[in-house]
Predicted model as a PDB file, atoms N, CA, C, CB and O in Angstrom, pLDDT in the B-factor column:
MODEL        1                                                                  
ATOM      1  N   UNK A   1     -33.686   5.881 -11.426  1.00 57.00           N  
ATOM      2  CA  UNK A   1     -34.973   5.450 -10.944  1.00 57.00           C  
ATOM      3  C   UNK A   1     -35.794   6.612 -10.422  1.00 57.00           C  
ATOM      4  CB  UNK A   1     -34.804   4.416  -9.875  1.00 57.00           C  
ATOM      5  O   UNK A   1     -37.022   6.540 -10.392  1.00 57.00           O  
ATOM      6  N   UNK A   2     -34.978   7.930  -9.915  1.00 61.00           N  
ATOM      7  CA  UNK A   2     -36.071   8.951  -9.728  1.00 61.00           C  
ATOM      8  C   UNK A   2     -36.723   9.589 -10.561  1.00 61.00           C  
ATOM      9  CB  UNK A   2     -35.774   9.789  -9.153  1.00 61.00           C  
ATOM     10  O   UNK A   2     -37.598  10.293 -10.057  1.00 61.00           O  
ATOM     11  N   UNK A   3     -36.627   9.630 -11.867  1.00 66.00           N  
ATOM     12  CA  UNK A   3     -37.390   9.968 -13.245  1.00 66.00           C  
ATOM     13  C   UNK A   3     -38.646   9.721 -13.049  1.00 66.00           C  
ATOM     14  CB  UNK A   3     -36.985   9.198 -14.491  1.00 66.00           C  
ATOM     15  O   UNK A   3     -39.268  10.352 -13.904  1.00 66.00           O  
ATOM     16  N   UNK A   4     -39.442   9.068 -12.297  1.00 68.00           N  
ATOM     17  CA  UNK A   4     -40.611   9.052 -12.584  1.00 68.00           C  
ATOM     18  C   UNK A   4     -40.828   9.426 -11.323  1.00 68.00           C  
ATOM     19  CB  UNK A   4     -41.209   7.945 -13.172  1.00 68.00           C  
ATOM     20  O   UNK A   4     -41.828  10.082 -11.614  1.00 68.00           O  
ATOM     21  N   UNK A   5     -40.753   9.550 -10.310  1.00 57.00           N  
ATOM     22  CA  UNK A   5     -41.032   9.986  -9.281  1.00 57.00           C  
ATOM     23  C   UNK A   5     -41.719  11.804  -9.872  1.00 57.00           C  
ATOM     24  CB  UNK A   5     -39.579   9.759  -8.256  1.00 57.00           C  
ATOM     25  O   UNK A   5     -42.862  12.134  -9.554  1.00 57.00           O  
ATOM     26  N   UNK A   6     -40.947  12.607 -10.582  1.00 59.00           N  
ATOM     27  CA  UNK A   6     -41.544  14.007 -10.896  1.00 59.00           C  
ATOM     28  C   UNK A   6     -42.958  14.038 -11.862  1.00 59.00           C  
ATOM     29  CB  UNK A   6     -40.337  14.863 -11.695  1.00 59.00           C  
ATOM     30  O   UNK A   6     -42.936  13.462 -12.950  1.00 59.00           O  
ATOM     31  N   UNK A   7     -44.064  14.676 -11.441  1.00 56.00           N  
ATOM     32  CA  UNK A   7     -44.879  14.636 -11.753  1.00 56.00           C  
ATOM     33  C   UNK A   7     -45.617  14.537 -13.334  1.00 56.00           C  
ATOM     34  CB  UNK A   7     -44.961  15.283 -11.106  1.00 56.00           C  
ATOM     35  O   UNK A   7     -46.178  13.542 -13.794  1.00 56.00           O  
ATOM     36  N   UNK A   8     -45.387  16.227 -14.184  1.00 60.00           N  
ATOM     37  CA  UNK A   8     -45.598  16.083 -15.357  1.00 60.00           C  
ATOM     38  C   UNK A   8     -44.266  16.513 -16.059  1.00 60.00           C  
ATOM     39  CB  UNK A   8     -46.791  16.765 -15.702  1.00 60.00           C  
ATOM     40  O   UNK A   8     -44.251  17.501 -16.793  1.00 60.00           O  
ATOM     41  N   UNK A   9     -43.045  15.689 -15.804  1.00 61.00           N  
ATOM     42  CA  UNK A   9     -42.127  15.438 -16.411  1.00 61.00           C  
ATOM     43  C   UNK A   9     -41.980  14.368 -17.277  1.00 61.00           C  
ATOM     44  CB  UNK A   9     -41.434  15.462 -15.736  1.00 61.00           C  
ATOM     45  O   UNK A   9     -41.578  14.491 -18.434  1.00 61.00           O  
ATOM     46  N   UNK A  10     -42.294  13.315 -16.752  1.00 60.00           N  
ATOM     47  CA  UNK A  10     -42.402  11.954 -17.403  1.00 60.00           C  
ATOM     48  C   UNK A  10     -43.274  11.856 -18.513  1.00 60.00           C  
ATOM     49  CB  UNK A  10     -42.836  10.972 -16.487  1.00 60.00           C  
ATOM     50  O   UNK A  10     -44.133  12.680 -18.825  1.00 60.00           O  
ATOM     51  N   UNK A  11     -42.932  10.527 -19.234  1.00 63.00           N  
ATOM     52  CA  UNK A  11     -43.762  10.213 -20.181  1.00 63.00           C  
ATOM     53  C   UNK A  11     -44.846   9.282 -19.601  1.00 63.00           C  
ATOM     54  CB  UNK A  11     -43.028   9.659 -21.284  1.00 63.00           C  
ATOM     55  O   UNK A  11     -45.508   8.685 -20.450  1.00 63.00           O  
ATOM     56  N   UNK A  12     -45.076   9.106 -18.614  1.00 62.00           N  
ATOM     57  CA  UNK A  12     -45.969   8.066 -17.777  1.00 62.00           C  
ATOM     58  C   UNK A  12     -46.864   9.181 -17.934  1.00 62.00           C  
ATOM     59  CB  UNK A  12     -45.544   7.390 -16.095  1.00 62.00           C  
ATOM     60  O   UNK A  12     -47.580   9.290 -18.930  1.00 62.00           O  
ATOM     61  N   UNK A  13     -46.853  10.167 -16.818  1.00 64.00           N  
ATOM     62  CA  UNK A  13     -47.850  11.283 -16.211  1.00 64.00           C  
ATOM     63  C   UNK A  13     -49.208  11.457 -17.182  1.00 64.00           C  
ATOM     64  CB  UNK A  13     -46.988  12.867 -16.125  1.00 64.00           C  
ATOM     65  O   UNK A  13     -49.289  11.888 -18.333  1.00 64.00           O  
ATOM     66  N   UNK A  14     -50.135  11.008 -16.368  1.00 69.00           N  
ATOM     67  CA  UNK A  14     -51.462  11.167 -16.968  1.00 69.00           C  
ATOM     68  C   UNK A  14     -52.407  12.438 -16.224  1.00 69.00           C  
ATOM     69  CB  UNK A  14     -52.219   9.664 -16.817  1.00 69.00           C  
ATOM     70  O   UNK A  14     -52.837  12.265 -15.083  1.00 69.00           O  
ATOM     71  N   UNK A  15     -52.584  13.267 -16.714  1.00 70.00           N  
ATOM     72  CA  UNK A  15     -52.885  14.457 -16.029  1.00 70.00           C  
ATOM     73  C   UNK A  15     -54.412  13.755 -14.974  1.00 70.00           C  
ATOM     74  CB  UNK A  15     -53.242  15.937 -17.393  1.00 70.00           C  
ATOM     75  O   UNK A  15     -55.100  12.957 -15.610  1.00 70.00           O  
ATOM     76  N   UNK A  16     -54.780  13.981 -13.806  1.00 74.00           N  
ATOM     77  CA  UNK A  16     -56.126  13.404 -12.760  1.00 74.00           C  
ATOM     78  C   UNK A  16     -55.881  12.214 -12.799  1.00 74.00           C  
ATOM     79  CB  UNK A  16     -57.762  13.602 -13.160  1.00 74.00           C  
ATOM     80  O   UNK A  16     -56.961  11.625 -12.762  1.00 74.00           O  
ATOM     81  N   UNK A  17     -54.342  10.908 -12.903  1.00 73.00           N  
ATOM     82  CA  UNK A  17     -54.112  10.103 -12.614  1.00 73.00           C  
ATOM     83  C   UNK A  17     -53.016   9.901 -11.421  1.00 73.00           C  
ATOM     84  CB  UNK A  17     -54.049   9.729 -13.583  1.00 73.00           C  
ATOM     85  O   UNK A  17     -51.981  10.551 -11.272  1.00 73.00           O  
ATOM     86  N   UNK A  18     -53.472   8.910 -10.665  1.00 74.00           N  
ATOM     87  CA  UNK A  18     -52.575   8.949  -9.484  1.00 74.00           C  
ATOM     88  C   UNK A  18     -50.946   8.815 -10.054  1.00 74.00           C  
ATOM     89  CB  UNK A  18     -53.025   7.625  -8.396  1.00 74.00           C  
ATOM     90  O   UNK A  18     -50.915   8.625 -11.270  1.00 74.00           O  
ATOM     91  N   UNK A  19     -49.719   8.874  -9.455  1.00 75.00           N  
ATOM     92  CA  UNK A  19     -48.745   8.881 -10.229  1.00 75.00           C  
ATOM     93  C   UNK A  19     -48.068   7.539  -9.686  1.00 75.00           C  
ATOM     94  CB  UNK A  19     -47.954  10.224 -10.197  1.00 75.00           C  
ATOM     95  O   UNK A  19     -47.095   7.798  -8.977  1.00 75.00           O  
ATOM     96  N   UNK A  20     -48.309   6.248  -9.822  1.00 78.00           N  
ATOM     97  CA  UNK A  20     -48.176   4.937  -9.262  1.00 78.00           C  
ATOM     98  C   UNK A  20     -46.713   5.416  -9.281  1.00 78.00           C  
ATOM     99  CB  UNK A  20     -48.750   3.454 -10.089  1.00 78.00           C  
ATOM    100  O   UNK A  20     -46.648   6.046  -8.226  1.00 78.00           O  
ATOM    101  N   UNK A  21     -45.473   5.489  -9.875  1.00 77.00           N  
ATOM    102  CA  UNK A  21     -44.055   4.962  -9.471  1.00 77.00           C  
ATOM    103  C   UNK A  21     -43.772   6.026  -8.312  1.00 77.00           C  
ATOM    104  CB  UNK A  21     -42.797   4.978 -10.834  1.00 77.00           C  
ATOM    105  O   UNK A  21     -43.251   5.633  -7.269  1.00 77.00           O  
ATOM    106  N   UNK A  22     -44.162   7.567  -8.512  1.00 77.00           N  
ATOM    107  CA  UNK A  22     -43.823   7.523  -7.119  1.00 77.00           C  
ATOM    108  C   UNK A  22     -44.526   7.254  -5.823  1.00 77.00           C  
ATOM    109  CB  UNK A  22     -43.434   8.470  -6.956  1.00 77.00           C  
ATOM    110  O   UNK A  22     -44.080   7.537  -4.712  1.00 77.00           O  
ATOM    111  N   UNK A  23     -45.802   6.613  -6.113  1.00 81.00           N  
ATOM    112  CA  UNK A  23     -46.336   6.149  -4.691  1.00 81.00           C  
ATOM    113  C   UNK A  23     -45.417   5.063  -4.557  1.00 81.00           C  
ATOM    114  CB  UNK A  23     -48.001   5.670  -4.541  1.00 81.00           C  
ATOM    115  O   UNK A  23     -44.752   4.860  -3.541  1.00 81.00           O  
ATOM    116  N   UNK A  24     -45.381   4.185  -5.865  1.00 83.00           N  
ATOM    117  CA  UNK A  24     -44.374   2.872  -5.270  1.00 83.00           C  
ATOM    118  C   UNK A  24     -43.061   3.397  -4.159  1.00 83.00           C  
ATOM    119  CB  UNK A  24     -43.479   2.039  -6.846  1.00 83.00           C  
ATOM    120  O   UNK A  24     -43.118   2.903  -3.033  1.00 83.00           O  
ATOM    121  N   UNK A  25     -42.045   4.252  -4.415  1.00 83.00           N  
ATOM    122  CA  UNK A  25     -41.418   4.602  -4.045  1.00 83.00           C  
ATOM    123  C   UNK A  25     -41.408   5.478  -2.689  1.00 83.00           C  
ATOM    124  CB  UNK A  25     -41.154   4.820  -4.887  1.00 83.00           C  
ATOM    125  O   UNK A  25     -40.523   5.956  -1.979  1.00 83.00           O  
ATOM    126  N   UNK A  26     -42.849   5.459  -2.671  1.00 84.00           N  
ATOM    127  CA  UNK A  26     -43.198   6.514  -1.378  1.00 84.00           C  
ATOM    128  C   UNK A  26     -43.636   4.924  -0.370  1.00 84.00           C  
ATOM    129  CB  UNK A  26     -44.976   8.099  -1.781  1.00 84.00           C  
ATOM    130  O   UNK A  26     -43.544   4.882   0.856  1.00 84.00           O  
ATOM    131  N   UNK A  27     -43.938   4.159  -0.940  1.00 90.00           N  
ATOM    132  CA  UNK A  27     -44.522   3.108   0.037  1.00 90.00           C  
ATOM    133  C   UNK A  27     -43.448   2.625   0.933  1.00 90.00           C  
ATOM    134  CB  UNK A  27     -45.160   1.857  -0.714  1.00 90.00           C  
ATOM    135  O   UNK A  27     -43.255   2.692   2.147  1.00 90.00           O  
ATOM    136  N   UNK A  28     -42.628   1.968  -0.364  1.00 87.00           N  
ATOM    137  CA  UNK A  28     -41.454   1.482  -0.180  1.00 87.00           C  
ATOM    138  C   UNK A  28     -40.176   2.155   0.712  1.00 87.00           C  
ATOM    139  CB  UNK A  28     -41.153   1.314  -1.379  1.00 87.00           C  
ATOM    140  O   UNK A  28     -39.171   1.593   1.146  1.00 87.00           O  
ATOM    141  N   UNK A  29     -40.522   3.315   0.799  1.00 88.00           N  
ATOM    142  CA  UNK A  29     -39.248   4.311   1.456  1.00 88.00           C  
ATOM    143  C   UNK A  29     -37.995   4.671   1.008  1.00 88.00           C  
ATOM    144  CB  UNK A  29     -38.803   3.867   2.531  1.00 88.00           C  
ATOM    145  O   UNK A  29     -36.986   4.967   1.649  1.00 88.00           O  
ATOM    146  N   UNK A  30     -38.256   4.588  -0.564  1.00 84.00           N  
ATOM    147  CA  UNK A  30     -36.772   4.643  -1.204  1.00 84.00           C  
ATOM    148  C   UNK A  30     -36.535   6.326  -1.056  1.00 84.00           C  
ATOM    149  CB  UNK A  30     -36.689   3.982  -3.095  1.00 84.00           C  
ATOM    150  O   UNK A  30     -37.312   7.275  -0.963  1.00 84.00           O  
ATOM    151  N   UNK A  31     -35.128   6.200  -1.082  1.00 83.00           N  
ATOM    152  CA  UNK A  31     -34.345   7.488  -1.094  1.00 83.00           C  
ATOM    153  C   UNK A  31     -33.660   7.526  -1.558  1.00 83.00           C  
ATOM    154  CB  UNK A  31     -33.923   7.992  -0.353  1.00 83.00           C  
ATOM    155  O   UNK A  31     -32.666   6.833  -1.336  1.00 83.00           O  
ATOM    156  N   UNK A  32     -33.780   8.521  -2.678  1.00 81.00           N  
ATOM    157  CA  UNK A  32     -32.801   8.630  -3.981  1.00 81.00           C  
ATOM    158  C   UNK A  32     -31.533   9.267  -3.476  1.00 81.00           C  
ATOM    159  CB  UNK A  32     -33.445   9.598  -5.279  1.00 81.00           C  
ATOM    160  O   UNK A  32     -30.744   9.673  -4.329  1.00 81.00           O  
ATOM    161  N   UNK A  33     -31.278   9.387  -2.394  1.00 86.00           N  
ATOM    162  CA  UNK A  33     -29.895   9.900  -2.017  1.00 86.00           C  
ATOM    163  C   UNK A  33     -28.851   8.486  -1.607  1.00 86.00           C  
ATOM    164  CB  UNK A  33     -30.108  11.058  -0.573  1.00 86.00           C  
ATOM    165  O   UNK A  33     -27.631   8.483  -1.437  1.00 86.00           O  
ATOM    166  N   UNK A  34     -29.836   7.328  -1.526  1.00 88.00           N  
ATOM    167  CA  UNK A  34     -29.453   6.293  -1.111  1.00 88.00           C  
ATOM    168  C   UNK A  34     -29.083   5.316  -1.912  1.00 88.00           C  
ATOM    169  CB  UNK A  34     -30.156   5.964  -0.447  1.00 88.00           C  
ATOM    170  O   UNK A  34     -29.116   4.160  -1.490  1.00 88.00           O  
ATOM    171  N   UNK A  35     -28.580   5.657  -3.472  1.00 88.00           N  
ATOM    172  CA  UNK A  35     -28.720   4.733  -4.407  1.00 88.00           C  
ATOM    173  C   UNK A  35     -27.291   4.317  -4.265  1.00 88.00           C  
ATOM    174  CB  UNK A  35     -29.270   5.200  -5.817  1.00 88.00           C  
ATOM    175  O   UNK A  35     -27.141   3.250  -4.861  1.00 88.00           O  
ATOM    176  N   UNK A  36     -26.068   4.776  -3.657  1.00 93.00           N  
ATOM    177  CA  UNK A  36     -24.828   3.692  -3.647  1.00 93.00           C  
ATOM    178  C   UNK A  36     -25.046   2.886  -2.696  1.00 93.00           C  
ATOM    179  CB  UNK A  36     -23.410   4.201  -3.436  1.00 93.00           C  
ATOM    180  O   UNK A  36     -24.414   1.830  -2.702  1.00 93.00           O  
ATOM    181  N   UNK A  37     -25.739   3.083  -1.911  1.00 93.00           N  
ATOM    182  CA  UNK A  37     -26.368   2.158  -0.692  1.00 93.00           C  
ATOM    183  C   UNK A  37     -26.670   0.809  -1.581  1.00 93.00           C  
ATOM    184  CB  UNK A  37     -27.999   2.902   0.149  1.00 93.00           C  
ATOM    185  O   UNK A  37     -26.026  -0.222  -1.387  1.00 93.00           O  
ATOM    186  N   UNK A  38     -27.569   0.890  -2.442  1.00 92.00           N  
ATOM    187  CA  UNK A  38     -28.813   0.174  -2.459  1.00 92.00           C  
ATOM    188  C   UNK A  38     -27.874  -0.728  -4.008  1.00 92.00           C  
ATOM    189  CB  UNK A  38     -30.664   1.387  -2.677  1.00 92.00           C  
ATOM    190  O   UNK A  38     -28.135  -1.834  -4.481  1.00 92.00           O  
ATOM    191  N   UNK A  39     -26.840   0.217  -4.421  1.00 94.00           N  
ATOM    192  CA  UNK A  39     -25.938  -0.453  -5.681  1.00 94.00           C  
ATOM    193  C   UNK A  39     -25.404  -1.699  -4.805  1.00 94.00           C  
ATOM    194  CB  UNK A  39     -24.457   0.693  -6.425  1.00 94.00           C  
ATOM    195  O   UNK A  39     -25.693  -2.889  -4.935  1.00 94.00           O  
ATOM    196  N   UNK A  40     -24.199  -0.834  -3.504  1.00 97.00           N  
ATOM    197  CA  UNK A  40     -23.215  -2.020  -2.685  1.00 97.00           C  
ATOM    198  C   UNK A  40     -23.892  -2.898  -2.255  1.00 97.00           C  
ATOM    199  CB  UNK A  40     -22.411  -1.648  -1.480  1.00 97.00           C  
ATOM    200  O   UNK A  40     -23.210  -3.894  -2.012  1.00 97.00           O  
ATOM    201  N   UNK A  41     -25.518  -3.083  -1.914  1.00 97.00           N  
ATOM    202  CA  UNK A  41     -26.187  -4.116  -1.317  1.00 97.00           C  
ATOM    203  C   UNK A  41     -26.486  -5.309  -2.632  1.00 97.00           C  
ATOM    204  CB  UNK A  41     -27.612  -3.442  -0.553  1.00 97.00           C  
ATOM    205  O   UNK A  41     -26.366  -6.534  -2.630  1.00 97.00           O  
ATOM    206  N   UNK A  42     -26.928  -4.332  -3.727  1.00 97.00           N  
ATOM    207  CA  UNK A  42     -27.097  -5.459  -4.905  1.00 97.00           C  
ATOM    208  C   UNK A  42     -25.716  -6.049  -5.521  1.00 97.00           C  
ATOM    209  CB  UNK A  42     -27.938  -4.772  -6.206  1.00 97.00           C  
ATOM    210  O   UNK A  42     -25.715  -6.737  -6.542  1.00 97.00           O  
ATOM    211  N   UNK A  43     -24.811  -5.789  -4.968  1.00 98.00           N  
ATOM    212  CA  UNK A  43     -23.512  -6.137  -5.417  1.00 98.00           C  
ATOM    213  C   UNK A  43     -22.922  -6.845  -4.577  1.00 98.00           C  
ATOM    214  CB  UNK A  43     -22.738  -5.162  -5.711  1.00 98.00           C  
ATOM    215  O   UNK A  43     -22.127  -7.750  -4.831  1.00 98.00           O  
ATOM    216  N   UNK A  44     -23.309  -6.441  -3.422  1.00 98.00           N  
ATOM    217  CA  UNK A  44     -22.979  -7.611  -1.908  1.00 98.00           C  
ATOM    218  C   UNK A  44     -23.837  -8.935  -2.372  1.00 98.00           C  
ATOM    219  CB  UNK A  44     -23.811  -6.891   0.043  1.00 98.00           C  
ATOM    220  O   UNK A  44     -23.212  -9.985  -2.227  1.00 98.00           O  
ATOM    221  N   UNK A  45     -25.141  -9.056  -2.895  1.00 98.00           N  
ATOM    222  CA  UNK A  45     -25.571 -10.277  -2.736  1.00 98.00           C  
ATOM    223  C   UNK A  45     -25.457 -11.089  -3.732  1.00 98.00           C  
ATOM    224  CB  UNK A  45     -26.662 -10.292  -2.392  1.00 98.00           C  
ATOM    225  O   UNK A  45     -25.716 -12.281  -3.565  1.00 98.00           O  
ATOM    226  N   UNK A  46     -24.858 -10.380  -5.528  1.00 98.00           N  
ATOM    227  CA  UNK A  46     -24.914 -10.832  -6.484  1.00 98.00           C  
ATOM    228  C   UNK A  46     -23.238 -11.727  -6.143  1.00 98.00           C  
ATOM    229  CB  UNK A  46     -25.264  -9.683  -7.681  1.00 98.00           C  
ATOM    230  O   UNK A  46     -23.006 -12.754  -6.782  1.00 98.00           O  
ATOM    231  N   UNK A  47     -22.417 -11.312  -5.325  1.00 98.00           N  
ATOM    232  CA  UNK A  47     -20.907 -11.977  -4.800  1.00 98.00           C  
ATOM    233  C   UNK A  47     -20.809 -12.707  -4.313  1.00 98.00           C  
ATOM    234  CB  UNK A  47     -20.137 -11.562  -4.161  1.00 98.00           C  
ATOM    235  O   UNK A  47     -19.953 -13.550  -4.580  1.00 98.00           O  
ATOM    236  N   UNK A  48     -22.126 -12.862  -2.712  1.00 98.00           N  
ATOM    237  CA  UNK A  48     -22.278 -13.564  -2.283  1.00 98.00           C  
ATOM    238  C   UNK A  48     -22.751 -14.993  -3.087  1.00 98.00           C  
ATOM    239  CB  UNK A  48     -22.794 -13.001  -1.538  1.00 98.00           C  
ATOM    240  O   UNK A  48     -22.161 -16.067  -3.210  1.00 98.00           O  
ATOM    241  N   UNK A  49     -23.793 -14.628  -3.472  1.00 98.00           N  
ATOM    242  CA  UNK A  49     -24.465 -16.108  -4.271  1.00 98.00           C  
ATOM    243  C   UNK A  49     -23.210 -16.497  -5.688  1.00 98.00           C  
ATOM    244  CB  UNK A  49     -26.566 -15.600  -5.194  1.00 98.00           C  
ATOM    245  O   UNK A  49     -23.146 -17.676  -6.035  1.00 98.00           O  
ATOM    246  N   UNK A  50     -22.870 -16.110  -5.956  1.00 98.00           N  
ATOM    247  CA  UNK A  50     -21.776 -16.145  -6.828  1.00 98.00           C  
ATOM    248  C   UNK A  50     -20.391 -16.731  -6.098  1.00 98.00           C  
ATOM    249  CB  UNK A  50     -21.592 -14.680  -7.373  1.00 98.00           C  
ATOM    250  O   UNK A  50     -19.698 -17.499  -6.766  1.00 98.00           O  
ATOM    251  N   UNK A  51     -19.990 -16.398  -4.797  1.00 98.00           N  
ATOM    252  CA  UNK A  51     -18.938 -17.330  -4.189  1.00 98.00           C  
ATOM    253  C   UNK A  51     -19.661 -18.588  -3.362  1.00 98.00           C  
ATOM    254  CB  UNK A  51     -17.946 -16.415  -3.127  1.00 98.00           C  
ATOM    255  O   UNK A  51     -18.995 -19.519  -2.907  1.00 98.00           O  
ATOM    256  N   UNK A  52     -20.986 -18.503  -3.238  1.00 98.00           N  
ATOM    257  CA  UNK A  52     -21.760 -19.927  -2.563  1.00 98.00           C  
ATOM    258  C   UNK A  52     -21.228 -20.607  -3.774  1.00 98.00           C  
ATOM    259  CB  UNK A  52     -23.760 -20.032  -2.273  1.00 98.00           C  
ATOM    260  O   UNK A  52     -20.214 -21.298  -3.681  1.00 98.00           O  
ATOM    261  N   UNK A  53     -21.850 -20.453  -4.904  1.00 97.00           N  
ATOM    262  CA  UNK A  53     -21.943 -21.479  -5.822  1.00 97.00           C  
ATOM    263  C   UNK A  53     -20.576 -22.022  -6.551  1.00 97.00           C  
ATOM    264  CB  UNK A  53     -22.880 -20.997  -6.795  1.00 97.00           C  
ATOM    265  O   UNK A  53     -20.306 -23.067  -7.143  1.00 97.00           O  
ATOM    266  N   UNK A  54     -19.949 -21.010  -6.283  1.00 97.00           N  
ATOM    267  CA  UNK A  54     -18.426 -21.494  -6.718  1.00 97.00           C  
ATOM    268  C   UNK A  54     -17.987 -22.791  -5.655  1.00 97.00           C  
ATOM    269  CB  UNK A  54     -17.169 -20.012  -6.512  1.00 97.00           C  
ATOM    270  O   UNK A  54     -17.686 -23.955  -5.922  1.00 97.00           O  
ATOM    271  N   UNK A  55     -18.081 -22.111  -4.411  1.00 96.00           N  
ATOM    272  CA  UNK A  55     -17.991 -23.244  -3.305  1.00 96.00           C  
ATOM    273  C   UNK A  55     -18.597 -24.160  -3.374  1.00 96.00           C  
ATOM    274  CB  UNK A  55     -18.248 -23.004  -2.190  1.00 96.00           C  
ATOM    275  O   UNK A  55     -18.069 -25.128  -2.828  1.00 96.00           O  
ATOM    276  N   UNK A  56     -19.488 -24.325  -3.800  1.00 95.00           N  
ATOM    277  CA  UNK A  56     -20.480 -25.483  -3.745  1.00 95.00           C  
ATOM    278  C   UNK A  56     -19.958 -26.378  -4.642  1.00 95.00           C  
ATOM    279  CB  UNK A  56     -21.960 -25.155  -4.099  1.00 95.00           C  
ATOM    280  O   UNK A  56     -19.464 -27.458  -4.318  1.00 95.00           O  
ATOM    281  N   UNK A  57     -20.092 -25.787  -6.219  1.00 94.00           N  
ATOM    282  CA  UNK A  57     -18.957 -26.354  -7.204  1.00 94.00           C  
ATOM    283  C   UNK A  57     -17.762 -27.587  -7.006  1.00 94.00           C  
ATOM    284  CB  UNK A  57     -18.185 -25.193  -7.450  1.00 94.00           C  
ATOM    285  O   UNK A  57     -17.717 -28.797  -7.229  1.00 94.00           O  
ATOM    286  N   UNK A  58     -16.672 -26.375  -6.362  1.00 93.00           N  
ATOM    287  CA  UNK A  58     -15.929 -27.098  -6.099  1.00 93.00           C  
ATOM    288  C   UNK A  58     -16.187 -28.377  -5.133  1.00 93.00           C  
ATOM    289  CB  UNK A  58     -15.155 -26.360  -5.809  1.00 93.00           C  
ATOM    290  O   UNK A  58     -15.849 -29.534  -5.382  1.00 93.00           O  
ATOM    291  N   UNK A  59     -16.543 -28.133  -4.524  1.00 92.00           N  
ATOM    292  CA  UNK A  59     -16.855 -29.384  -3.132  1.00 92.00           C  
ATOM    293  C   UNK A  59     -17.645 -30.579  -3.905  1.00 92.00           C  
ATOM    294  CB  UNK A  59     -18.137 -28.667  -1.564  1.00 92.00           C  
ATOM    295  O   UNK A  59     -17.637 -31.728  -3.463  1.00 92.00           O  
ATOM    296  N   UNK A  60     -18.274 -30.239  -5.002  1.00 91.00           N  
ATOM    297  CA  UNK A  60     -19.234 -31.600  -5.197  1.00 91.00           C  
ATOM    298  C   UNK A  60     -17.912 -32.075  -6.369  1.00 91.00           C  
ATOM    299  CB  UNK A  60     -21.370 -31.311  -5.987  1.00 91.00           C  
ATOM    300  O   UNK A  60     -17.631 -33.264  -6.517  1.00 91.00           O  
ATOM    301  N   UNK A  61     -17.204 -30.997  -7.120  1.00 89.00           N  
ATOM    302  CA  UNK A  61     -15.928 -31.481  -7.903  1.00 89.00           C  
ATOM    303  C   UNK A  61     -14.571 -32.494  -7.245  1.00 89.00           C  
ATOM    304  CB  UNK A  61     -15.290 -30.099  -8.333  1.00 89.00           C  
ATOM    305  O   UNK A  61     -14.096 -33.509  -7.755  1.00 89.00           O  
ATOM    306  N   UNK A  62     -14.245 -31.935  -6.187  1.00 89.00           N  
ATOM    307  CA  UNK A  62     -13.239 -32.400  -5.388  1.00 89.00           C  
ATOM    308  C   UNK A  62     -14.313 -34.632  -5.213  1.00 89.00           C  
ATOM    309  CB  UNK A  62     -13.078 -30.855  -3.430  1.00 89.00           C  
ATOM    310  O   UNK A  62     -14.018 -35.812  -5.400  1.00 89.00           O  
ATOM    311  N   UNK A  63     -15.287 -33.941  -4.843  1.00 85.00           N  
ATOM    312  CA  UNK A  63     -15.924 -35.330  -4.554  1.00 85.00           C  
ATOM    313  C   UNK A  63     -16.029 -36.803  -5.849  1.00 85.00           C  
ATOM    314  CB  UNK A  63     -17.525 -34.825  -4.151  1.00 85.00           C  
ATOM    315  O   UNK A  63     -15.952 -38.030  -5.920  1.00 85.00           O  
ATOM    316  N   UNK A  64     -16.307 -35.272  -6.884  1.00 71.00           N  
ATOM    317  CA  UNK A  64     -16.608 -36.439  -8.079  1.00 71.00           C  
ATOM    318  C   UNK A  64     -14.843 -37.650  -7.840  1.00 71.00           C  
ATOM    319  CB  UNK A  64     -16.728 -35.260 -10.302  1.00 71.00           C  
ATOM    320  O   UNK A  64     -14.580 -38.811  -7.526  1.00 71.00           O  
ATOM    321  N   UNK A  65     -14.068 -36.322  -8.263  1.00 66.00           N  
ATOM    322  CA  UNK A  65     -12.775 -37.468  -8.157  1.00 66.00           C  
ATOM    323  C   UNK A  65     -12.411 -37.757  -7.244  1.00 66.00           C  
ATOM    324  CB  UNK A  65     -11.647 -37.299  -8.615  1.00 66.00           C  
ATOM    325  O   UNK A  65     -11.492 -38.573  -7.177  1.00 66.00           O  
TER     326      UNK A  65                                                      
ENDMDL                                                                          
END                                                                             
């Protein structure tokens, strides 16, 4: 995701155009040093909602019978 953050590296870069992905990234406060951070968090919540629904599952299963 830091690929576009560098100026006239990218294939985005429009020379006297603002460089939107890294303002996005400047708004936002991302820190590319922070990307196992930001992996274990998207992996914490994709587990989480993934063992809700298992739970949930089961409980309305146990009920059917």
């Amino acid at each position: 995701f830091g690929d576009c953050a560098a100026n006239e590296n990218n294939q985005y870069y429009l020379p006297g155009q603002p460089n939107i992905c890294a303002n996005l990234l400047d708004v936002n406060q991302v820190n590319e040093d922070d990307k196992p951070l930001y992996w274990g968090i998207l992996w914490g919540l994709f587990l989480a909602f993934r063992l809700s629904a298992l739970a949930l599952l089961r409980k309305k299963a146990t009920k059917f019978y």
